[in-house]
N, CA, C and O atoms as a Maestro MAE file, in Angstrom:
{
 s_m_m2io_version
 :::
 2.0.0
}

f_m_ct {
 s_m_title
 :::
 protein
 m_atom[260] {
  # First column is atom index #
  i_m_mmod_type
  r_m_x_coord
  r_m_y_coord
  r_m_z_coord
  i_m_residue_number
  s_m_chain_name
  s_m_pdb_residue_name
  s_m_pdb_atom_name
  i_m_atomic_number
  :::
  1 25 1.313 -57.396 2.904 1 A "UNK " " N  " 7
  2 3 0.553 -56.637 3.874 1 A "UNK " " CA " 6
  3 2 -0.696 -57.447 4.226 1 A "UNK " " C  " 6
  4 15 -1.429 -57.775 3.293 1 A "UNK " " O  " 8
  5 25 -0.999 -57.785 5.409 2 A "UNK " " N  " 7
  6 3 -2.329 -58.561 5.945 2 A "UNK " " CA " 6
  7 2 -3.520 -57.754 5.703 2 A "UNK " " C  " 6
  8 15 -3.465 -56.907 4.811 2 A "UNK " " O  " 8
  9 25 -4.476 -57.888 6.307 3 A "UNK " " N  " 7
  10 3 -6.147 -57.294 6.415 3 A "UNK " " CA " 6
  11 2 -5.819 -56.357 7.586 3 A "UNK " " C  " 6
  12 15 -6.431 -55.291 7.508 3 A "UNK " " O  " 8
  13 25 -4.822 -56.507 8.903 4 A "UNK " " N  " 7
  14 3 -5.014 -55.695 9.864 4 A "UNK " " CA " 6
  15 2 -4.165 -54.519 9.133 4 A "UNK " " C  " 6
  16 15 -4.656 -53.401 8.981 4 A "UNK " " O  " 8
  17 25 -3.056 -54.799 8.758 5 A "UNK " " N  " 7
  18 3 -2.304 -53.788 8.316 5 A "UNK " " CA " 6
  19 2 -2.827 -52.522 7.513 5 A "UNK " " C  " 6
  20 15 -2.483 -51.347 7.635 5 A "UNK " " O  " 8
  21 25 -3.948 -53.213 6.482 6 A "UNK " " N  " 7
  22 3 -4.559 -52.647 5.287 6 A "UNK " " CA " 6
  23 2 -5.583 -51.208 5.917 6 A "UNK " " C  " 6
  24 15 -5.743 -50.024 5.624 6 A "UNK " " O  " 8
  25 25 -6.309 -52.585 7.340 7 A "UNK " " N  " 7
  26 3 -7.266 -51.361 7.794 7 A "UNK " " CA " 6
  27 2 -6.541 -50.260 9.264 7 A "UNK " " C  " 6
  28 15 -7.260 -49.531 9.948 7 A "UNK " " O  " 8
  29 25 -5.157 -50.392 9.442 8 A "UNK " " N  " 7
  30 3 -4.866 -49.835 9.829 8 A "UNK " " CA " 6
  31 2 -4.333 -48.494 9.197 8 A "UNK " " C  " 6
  32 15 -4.360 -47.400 9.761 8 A "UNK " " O  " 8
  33 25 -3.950 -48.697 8.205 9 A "UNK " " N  " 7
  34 3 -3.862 -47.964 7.022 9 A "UNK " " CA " 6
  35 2 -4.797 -46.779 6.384 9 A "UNK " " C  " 6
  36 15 -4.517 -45.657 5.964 9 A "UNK " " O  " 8
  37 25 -5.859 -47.407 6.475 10 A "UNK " " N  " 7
  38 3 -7.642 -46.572 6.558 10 A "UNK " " CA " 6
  39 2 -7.831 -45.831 7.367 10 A "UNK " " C  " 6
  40 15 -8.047 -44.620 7.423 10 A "UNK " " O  " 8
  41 25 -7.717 -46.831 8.214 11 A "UNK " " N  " 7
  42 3 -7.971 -45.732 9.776 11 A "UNK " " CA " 6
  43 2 -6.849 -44.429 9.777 11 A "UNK " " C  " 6
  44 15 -7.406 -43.332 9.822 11 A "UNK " " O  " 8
  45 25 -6.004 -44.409 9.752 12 A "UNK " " N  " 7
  46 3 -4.774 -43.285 9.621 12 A "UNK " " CA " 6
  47 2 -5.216 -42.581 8.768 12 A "UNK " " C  " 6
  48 15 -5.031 -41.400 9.061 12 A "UNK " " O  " 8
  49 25 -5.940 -42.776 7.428 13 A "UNK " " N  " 7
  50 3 -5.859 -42.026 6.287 13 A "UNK " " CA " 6
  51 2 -7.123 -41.124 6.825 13 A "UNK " " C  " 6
  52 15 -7.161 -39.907 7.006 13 A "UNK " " O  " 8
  53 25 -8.157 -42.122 7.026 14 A "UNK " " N  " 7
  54 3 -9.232 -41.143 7.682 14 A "UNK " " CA " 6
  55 2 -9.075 -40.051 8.392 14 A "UNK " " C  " 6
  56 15 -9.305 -38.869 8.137 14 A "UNK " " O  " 8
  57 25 -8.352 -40.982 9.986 15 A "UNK " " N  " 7
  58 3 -8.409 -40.181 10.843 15 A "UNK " " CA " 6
  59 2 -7.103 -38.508 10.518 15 A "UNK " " C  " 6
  60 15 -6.991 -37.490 11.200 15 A "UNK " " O  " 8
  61 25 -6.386 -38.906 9.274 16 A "UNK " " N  " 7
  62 3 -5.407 -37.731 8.577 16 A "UNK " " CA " 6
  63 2 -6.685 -36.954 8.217 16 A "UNK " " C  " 6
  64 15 -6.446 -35.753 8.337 16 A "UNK " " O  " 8
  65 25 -7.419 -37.084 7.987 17 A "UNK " " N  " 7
  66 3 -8.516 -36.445 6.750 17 A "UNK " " CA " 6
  67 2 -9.609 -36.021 7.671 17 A "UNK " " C  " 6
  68 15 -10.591 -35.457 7.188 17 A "UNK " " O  " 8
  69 25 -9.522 -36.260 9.063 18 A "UNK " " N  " 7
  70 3 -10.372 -35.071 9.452 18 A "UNK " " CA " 6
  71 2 -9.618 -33.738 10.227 18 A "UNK " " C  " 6
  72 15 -8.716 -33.742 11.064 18 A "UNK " " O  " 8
  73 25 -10.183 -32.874 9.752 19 A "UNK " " N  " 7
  74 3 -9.520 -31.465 9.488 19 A "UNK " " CA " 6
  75 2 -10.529 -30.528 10.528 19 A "UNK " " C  " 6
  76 15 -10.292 -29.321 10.553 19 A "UNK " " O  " 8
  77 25 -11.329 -30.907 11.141 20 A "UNK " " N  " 7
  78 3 -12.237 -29.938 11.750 20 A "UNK " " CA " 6
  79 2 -11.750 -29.571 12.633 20 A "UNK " " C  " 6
  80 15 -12.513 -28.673 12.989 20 A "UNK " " O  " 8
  81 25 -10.632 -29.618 13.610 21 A "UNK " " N  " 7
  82 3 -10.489 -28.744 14.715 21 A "UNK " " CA " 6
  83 2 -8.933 -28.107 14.875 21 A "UNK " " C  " 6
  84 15 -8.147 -28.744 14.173 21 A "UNK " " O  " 8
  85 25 -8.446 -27.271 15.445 22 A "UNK " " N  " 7
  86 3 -7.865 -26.664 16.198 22 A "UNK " " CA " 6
  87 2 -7.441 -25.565 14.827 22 A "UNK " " C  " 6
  88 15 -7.984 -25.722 13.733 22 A "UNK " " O  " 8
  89 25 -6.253 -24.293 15.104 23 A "UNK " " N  " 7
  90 3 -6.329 -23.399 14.391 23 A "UNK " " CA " 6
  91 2 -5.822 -23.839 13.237 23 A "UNK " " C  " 6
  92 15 -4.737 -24.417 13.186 23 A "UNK " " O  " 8
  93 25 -6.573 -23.602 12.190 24 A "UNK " " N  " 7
  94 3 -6.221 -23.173 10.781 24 A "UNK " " CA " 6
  95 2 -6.783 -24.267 10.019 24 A "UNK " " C  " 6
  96 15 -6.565 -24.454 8.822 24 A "UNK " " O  " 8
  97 25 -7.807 -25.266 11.060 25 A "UNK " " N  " 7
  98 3 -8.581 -26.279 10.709 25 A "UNK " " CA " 6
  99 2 -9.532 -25.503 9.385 25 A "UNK " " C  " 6
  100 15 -9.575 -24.333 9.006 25 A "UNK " " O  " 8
  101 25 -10.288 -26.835 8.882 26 A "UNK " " N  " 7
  102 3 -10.992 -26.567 7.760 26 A "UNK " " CA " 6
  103 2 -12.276 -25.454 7.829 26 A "UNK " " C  " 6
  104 15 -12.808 -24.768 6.956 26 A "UNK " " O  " 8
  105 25 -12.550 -25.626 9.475 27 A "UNK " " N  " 7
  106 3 -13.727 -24.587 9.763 27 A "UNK " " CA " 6
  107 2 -13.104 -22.944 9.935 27 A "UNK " " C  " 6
  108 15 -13.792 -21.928 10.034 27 A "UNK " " O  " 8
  109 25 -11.464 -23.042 9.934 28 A "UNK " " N  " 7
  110 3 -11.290 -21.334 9.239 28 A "UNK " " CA " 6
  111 2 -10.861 -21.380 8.157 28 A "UNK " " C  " 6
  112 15 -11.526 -20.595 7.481 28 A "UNK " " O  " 8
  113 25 -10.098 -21.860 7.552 29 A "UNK " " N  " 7
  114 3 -9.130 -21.666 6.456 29 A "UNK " " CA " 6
  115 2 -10.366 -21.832 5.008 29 A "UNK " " C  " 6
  116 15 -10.744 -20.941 4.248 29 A "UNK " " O  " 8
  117 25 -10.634 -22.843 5.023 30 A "UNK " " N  " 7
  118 3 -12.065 -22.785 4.200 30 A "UNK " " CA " 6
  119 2 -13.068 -22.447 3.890 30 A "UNK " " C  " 6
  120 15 -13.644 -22.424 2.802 30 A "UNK " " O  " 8
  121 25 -13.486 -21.987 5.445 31 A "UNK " " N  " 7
  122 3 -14.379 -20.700 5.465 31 A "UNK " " CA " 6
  123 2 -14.274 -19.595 5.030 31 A "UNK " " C  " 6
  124 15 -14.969 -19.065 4.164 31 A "UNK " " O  " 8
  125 25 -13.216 -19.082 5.719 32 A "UNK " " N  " 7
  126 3 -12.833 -17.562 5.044 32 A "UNK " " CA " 6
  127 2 -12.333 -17.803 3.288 32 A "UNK " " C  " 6
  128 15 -12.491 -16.816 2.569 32 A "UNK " " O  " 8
  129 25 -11.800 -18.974 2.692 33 A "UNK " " N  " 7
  130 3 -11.792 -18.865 1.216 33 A "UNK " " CA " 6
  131 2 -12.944 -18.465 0.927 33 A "UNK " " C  " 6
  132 15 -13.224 -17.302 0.638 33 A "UNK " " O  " 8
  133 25 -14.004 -19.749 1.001 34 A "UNK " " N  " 7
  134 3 -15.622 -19.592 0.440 34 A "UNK " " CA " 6
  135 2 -15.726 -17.629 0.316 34 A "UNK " " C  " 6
  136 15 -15.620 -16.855 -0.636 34 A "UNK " " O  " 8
  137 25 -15.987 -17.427 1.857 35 A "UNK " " N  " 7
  138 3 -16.233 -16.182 1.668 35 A "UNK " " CA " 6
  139 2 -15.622 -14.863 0.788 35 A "UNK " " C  " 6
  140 15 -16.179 -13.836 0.400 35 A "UNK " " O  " 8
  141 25 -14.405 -15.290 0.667 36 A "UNK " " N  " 7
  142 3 -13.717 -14.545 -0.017 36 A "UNK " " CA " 6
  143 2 -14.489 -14.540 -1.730 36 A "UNK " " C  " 6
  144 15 -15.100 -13.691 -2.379 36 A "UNK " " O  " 8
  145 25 -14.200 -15.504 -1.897 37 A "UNK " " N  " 7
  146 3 -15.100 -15.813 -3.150 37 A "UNK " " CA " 6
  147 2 -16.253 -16.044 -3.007 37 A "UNK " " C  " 6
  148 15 -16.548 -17.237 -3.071 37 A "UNK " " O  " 8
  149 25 -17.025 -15.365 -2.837 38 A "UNK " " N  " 7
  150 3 -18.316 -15.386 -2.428 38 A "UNK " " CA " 6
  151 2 -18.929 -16.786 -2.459 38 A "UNK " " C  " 6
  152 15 -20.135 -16.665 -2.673 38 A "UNK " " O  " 8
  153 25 -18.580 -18.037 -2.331 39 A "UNK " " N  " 7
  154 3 -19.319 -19.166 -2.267 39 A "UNK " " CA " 6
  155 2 -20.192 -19.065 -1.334 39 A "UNK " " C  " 6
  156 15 -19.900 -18.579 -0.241 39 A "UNK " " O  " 8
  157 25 -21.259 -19.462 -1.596 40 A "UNK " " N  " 7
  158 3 -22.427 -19.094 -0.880 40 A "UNK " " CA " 6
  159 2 -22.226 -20.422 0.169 40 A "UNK " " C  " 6
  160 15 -21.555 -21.432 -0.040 40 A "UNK " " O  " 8
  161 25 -23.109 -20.045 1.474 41 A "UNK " " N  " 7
  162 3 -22.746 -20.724 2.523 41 A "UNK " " CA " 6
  163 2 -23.560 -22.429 2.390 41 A "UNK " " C  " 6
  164 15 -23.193 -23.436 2.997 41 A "UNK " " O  " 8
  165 25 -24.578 -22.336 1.540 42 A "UNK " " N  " 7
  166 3 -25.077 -23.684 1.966 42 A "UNK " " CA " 6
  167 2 -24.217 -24.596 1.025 42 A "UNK " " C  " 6
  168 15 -24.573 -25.775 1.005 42 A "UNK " " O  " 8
  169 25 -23.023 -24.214 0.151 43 A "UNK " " N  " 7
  170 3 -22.316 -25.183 -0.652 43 A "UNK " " CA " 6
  171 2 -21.409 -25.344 0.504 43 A "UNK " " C  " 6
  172 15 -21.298 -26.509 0.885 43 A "UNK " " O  " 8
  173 25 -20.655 -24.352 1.228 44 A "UNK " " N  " 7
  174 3 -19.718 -24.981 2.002 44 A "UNK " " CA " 6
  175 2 -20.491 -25.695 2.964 44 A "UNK " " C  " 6
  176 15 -19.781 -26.661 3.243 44 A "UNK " " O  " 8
  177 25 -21.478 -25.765 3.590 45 A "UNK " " N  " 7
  178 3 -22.082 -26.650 4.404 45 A "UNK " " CA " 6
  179 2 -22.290 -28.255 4.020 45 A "UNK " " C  " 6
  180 15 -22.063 -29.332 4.571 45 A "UNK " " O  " 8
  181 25 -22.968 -27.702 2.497 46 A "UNK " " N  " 7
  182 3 -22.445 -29.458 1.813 46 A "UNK " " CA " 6
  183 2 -21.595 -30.406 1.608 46 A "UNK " " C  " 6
  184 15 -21.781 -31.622 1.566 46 A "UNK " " O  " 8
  185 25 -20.391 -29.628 1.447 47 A "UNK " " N  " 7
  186 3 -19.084 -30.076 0.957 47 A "UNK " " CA " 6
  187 2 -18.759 -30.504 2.500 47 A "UNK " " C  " 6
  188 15 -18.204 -31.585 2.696 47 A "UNK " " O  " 8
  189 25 -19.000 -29.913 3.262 48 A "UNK " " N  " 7
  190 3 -18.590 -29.683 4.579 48 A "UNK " " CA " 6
  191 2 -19.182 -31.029 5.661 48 A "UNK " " C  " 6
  192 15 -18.705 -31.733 6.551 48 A "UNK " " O  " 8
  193 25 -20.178 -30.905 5.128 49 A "UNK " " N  " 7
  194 3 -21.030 -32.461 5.456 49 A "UNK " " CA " 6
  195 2 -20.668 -33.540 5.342 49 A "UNK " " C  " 6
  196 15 -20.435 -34.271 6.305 49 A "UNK " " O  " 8
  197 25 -20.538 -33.891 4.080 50 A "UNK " " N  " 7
  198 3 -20.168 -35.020 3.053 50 A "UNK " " CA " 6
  199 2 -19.153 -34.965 3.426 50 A "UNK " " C  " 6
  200 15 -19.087 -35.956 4.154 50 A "UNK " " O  " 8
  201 25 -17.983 -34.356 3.470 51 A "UNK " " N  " 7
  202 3 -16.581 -34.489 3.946 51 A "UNK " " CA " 6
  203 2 -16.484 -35.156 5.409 51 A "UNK " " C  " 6
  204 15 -15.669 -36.012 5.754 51 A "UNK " " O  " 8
  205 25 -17.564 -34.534 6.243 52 A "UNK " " N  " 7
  206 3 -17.384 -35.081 7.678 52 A "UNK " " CA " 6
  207 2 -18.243 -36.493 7.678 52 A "UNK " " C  " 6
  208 15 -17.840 -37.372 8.440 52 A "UNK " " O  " 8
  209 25 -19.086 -36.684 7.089 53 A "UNK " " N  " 7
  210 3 -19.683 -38.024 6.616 53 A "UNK " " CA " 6
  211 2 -19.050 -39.106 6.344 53 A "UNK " " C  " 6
  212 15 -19.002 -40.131 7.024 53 A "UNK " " O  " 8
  213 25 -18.495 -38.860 5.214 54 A "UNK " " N  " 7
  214 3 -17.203 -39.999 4.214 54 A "UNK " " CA " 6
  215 2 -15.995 -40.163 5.544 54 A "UNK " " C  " 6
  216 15 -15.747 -41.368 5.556 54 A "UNK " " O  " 8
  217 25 -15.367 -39.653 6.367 55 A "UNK " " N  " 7
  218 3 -14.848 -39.833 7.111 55 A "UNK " " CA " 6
  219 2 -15.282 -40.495 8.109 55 A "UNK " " C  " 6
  220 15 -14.618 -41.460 8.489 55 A "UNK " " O  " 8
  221 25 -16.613 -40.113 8.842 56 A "UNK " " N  " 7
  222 3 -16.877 -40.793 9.936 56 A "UNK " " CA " 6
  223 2 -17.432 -42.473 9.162 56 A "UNK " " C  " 6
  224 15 -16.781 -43.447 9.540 56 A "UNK " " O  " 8
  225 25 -18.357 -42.681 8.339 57 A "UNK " " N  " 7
  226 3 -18.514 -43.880 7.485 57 A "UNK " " CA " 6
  227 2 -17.379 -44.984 7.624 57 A "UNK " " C  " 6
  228 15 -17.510 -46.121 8.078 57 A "UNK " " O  " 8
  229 25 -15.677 -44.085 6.884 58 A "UNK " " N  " 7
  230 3 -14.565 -45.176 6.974 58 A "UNK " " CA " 6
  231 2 -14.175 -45.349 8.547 58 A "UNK " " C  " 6
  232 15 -13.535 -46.336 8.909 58 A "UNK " " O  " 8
  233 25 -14.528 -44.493 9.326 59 A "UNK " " N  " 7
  234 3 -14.195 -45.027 10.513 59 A "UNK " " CA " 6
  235 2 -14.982 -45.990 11.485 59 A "UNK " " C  " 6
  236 15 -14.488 -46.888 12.166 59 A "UNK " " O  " 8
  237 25 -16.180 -45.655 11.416 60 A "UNK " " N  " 7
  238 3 -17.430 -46.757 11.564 60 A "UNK " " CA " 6
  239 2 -17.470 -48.605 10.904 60 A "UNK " " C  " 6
  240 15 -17.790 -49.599 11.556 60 A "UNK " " O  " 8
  241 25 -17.056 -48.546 9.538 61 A "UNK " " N  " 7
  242 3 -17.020 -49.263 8.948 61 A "UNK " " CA " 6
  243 2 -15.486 -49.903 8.955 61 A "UNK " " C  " 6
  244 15 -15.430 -50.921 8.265 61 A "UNK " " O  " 8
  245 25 -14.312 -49.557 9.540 62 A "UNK " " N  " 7
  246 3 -13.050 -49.880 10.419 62 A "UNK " " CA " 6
  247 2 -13.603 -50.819 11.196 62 A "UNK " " C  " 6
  248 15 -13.497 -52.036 11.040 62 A "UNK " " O  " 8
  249 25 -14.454 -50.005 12.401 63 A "UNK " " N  " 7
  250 3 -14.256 -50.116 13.529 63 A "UNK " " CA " 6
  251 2 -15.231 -51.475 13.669 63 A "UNK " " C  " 6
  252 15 -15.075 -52.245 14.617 63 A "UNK " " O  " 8
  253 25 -16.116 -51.670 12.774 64 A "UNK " " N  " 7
  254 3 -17.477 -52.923 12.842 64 A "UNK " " CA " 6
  255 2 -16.676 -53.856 12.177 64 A "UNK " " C  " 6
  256 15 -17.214 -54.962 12.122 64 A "UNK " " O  " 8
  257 25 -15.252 -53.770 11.499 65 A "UNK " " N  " 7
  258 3 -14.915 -54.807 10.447 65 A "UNK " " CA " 6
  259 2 -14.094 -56.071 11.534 65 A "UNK " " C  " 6
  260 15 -13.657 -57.113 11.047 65 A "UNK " " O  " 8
  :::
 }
 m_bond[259] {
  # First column is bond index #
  i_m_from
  i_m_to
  i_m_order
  :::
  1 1 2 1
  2 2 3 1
  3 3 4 2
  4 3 5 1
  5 5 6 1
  6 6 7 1
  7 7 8 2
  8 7 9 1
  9 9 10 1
  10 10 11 1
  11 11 12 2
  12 11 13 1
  13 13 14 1
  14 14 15 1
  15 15 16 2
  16 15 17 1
  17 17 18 1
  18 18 19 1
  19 19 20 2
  20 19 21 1
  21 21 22 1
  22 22 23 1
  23 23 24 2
  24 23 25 1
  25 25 26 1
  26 26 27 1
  27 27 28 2
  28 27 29 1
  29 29 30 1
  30 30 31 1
  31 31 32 2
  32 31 33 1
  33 33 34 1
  34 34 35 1
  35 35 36 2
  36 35 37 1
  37 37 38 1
  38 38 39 1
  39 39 40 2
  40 39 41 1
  41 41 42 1
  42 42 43 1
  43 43 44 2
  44 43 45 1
  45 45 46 1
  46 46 47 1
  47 47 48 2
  48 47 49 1
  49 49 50 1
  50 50 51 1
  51 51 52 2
  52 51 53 1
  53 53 54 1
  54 54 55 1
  55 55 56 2
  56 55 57 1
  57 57 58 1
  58 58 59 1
  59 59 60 2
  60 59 61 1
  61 61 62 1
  62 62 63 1
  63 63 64 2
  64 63 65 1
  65 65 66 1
  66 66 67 1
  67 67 68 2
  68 67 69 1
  69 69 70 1
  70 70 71 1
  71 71 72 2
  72 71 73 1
  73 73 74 1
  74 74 75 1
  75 75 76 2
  76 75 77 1
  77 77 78 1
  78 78 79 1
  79 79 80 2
  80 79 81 1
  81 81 82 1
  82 82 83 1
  83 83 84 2
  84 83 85 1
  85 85 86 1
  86 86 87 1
  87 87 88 2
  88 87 89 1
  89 89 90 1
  90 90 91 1
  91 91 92 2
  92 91 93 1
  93 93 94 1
  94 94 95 1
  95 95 96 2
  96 95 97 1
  97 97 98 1
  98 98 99 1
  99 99 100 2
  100 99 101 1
  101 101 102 1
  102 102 103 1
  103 103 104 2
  104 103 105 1
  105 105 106 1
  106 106 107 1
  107 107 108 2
  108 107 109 1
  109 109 110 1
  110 110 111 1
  111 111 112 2
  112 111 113 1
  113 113 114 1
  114 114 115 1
  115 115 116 2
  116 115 117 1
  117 117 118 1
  118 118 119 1
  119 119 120 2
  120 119 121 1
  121 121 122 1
  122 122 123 1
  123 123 124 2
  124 123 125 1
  125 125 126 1
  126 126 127 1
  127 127 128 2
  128 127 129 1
  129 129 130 1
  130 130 131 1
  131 131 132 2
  132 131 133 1
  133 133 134 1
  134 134 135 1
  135 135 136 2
  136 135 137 1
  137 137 138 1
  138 138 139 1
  139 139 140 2
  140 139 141 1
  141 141 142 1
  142 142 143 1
  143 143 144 2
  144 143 145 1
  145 145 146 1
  146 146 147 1
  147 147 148 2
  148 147 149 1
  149 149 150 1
  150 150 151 1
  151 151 152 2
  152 151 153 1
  153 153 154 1
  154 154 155 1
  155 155 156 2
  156 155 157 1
  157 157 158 1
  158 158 159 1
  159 159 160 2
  160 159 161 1
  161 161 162 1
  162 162 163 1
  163 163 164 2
  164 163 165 1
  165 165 166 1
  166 166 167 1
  167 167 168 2
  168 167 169 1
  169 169 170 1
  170 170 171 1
  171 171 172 2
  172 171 173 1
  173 173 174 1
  174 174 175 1
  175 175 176 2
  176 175 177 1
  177 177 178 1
  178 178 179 1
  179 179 180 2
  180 179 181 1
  181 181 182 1
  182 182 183 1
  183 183 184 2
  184 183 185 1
  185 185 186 1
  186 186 187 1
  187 187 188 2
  188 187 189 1
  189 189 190 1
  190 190 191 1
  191 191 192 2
  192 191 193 1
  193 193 194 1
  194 194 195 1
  195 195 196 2
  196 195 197 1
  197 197 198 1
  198 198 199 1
  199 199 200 2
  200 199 201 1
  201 201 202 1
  202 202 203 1
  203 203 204 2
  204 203 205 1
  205 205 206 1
  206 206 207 1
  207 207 208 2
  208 207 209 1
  209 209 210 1
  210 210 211 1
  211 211 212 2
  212 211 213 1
  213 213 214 1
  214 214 215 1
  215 215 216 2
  216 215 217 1
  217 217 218 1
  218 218 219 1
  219 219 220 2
  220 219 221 1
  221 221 222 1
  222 222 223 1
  223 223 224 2
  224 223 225 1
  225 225 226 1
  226 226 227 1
  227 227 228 2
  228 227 229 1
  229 229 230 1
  230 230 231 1
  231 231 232 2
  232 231 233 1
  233 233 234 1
  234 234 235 1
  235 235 236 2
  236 235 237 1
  237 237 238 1
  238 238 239 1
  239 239 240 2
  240 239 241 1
  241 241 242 1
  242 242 243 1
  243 243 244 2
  244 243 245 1
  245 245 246 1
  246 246 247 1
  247 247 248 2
  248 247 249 1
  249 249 250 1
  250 250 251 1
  251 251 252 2
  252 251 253 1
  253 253 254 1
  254 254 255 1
  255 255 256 2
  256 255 257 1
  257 257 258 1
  258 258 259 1
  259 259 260 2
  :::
 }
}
């Protein structure tokens, strides 16, 4: 497997791993868990952050390589 292959590879995994939109995305399905279990909202905001962070990072860092 080459270097393009590797970061094509990344890029897919990333772009698999963002979950924020359309129905049953991470902004409902996760939400309504938290709430269910009362997780209080500024942990899912964290998790929620950092998740959208670490994703955009490997894609940034793809895209400059």
């Amino acid at each position: 497997m080459n270097d393009t292959d590797r970061l094509d590879n990344v890029l897919n995994g990333a772009l698999s791993a963002c979950v924020f939109a359309g129905m049953g995305s991470w902004n409902d399905e996760v939400a309504a868990i938290c709430e269910d279990k009362n997780i209080p909202q500024h942990q899912y905001a964290e998790v929620t952050n950092a998740l959208f962070s670490a994703i955009l990072n490997v894609i940034c860092g793809i895209c400059s390589s």
